[in-house]
C-alpha positions as CSV (number, residue, x, y, z in Angstrom):
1,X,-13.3,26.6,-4.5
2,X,-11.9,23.4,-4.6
3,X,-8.2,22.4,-4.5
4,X,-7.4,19.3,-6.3
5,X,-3.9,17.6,-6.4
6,X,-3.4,16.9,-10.4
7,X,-1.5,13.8,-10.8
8,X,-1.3,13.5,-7.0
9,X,1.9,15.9,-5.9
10,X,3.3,15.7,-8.8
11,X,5.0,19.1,-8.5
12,X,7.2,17.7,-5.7
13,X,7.0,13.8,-6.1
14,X,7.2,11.5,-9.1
15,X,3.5,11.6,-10.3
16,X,0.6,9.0,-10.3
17,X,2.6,7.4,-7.7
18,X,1.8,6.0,-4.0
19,X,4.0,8.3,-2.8
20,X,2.9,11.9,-4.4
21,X,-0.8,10.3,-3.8
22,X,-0.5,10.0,-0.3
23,X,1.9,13.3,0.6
24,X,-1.2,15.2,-1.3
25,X,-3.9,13.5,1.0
26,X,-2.1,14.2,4.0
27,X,-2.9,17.9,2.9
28,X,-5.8,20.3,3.9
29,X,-6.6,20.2,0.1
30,X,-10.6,18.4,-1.5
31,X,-9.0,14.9,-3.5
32,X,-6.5,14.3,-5.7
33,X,-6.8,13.8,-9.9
34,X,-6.3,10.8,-11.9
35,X,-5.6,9.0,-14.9
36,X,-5.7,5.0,-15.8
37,X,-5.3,3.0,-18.6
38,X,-5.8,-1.0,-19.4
39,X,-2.9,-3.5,-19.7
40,X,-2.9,-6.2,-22.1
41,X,-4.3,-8.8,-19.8
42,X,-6.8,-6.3,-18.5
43,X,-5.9,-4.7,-15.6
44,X,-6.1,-0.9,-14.8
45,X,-3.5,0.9,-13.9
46,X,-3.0,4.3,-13.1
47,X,-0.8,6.1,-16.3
48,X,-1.1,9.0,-18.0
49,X,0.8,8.5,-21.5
50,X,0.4,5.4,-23.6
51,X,3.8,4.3,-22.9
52,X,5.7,4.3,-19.9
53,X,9.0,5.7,-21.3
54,X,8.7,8.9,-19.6
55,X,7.9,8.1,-16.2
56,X,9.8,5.0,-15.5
57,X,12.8,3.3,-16.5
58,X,11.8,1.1,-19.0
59,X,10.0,1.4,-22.3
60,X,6.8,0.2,-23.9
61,X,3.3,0.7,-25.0
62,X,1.4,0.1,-21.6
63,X,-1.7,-1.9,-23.8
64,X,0.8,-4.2,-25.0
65,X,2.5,-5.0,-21.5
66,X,0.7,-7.5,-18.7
67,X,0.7,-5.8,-15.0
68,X,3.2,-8.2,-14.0
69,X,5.5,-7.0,-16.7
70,X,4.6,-3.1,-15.7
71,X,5.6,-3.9,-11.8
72,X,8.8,-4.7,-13.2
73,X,10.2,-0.8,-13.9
74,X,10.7,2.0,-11.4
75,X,8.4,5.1,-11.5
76,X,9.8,6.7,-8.8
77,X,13.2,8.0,-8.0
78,X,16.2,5.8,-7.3
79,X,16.1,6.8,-3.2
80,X,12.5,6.0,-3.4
81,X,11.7,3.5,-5.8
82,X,7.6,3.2,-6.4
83,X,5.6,0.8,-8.7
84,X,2.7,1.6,-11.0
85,X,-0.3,1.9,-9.1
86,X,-3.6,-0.7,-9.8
87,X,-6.4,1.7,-9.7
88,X,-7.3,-0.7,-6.9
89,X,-4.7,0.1,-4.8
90,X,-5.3,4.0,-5.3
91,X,-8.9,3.5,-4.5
92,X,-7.6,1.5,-1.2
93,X,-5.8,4.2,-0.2
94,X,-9.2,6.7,-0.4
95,X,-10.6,4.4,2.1
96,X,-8.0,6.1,4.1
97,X,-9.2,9.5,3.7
98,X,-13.1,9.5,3.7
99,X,-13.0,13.3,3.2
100,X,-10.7,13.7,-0.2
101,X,-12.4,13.2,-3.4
102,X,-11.2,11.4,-6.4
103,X,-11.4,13.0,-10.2
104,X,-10.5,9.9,-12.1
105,X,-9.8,10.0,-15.8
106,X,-9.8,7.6,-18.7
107,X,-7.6,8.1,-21.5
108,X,-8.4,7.6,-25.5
109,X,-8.4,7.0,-27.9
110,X,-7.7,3.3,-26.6
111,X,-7.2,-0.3,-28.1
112,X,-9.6,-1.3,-25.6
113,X,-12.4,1.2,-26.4
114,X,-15.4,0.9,-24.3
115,X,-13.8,-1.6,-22.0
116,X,-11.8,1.1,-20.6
117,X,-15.6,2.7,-18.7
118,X,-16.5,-0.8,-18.0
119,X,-13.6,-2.1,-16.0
120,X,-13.8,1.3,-14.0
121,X,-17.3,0.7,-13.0
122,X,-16.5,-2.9,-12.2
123,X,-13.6,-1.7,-9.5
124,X,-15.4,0.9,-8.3
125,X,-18.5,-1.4,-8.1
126,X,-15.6,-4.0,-6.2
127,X,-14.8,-1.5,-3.6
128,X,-18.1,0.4,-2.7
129,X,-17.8,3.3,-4.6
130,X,-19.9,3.3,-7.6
131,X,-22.5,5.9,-5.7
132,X,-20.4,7.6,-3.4
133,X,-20.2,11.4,-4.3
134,X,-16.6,11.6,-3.5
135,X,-15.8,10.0,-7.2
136,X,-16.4,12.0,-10.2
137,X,-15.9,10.9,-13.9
138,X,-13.8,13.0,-16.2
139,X,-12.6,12.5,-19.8
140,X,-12.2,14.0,-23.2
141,X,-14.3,12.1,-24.7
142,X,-18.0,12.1,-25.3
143,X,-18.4,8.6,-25.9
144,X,-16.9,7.9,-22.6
145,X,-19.8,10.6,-20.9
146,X,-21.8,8.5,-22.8
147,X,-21.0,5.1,-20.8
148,X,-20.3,6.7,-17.5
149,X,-24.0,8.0,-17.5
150,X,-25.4,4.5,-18.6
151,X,-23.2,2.2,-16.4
152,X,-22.2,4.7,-13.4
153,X,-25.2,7.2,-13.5
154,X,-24.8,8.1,-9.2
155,X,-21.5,9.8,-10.4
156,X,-20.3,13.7,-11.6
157,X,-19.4,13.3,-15.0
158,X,-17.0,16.3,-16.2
159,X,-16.2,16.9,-19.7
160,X,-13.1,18.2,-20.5
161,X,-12.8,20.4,-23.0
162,X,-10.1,19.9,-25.7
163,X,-8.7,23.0,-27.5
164,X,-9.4,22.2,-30.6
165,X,-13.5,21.7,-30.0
166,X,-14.0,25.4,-30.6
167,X,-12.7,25.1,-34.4
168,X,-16.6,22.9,-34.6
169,X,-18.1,23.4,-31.7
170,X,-18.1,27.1,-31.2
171,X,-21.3,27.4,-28.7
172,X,-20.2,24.3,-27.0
173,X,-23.3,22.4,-27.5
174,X,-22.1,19.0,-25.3
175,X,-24.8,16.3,-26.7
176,X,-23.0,13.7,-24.1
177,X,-25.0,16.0,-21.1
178,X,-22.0,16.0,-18.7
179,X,-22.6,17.8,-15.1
180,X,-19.4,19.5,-15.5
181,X,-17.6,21.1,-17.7
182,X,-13.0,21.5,-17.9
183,X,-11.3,23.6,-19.7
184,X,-7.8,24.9,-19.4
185,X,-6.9,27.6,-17.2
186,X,-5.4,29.2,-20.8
187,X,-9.0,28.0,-22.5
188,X,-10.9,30.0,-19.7
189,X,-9.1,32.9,-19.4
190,X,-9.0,33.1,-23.8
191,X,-13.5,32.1,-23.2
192,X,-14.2,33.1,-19.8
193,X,-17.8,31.9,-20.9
194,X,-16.9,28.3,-20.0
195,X,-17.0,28.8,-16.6
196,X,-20.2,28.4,-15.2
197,X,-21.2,27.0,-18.6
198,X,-25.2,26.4,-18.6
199,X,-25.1,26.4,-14.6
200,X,-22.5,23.7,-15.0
201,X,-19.9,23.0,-12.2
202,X,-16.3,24.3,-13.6
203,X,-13.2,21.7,-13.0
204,X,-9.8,24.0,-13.8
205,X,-6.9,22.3,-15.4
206,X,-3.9,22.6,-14.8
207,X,-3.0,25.6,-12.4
208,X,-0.3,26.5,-11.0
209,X,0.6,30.0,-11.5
210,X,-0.9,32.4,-8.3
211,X,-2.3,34.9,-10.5
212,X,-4.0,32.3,-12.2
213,X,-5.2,30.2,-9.2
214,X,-6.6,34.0,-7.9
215,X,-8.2,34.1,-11.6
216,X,-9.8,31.1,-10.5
217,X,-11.0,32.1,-7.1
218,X,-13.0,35.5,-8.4
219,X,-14.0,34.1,-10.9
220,X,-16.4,31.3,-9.8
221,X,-14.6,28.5,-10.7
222,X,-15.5,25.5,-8.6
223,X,-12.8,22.9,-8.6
224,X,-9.1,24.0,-9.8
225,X,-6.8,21.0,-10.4
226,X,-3.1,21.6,-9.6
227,X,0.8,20.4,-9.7
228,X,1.5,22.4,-6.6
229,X,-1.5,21.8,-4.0
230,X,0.6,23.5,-0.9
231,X,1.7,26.7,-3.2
232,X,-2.5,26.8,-3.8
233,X,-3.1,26.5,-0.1
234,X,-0.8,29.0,0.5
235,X,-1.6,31.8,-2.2
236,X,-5.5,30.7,-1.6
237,X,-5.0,31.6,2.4
């Protein structure tokens, strides 16, 4: 099973940033997890929520701020001040570990609909990386599996599978065709028939209890996305 560091370290270090990227590649772990959105003037960045009021000292929808604007605030700590990530720069710092894999994720619903898949393809055209196996695609969204098969169709594709798909979608019929298939570690252990779905590969989110990453483990799940990569190392040992 593989070990994959959600949000970078973000159990220990501010997440999404340089810094819990890099302390998670230095481990023994597979890759590393994560998210991006597009700015106003078209850059992606690597965020998780729509604004950046959580993470970083300022405040502000992220599609309505340029980069430059962004580079501005602080999402680290005050002794170690970081700045929000271009996925560029994340995928710069992959080239520095050619064994780690990347599970990059775009968010929606978005402003920028489709663009959102089509600027990822473009960077990771930029740097080399559209066929490497290393990347795989993951989102919530269908329509997204959708344009990651048509414009990046070398790659993994995981769909992940929001909670409230079984209220419609009770035999979890995906029509988007991912490779993979993500549920929650509560989702899994609630349907254990989603691991392993149709021969599918089985991406875990997010897990971080031992019992739970043992759960994982026996029970054939192939790549378990965590908070706390070195308490996974350990318990998994």
């Amino acid at each position: 099973m593989k070990i994959v560091a959600h949000r970078g370290y973000s159990g220990k270090y501010p997440e999404l940033t340089h810094r819990a990227f890099d302390e998670a590649l230095k481990l023994p772990i597979d890759g590393v997890e994560c998210d991006v959105r597009l700015t106003r003037d078209g850059r992606l960045v690597v965020q998780h929520d729509k604004t950046i009021d959580r993470t970083s000292d300022g405040t502000g929808l992220v599609a309505k701020m340029d980069f430059e604007e962004l580079r501005q605030f602080n999402v680290g700590t005050e002794d170690d001040p970081q700045r929000i990530l271009l996925l560029d720069e994340l995928l710069e710092l992959m080239q520095d570990y050619p064994d780690k894999e990347l599970y990059l994720e775009t968010k929606h619903p978005s402003r920028f609909g489709p663009e959102v898949e089509e600027q990822v393809a473009v960077r990771l055209r930029y740097a080399g990386l559209h066929e490497d196996p290393r990347i795989n695609l993951i989102s919530f969204s269908h329509a997204a599996m959708r344009r990651f098969a048509r414009l990046l169709p070398a790659l993994d594709c995981y769909y992940l599978v929001d909670p409230r798909d079984a209220r419609w979608n009770r035999n979890h019929i995906f029509f988007s065709k991912p490779a993979g298939v993500g549920p929650s570690i509560t989702q899994a252990k609630a349907d254990p028939v989603l691991v392993g779905l149709r021969g599918m590969n089985t991406y875990m989110w997010t897990v971080d209890d031992p019992d739970d990453m043992i759960w994982c483990r026996d029970n054939g799940v192939d790549v378990m996305a965590t908070n706390l990569p070195e308490l996974a190392l350990e318990t998994l040992r």
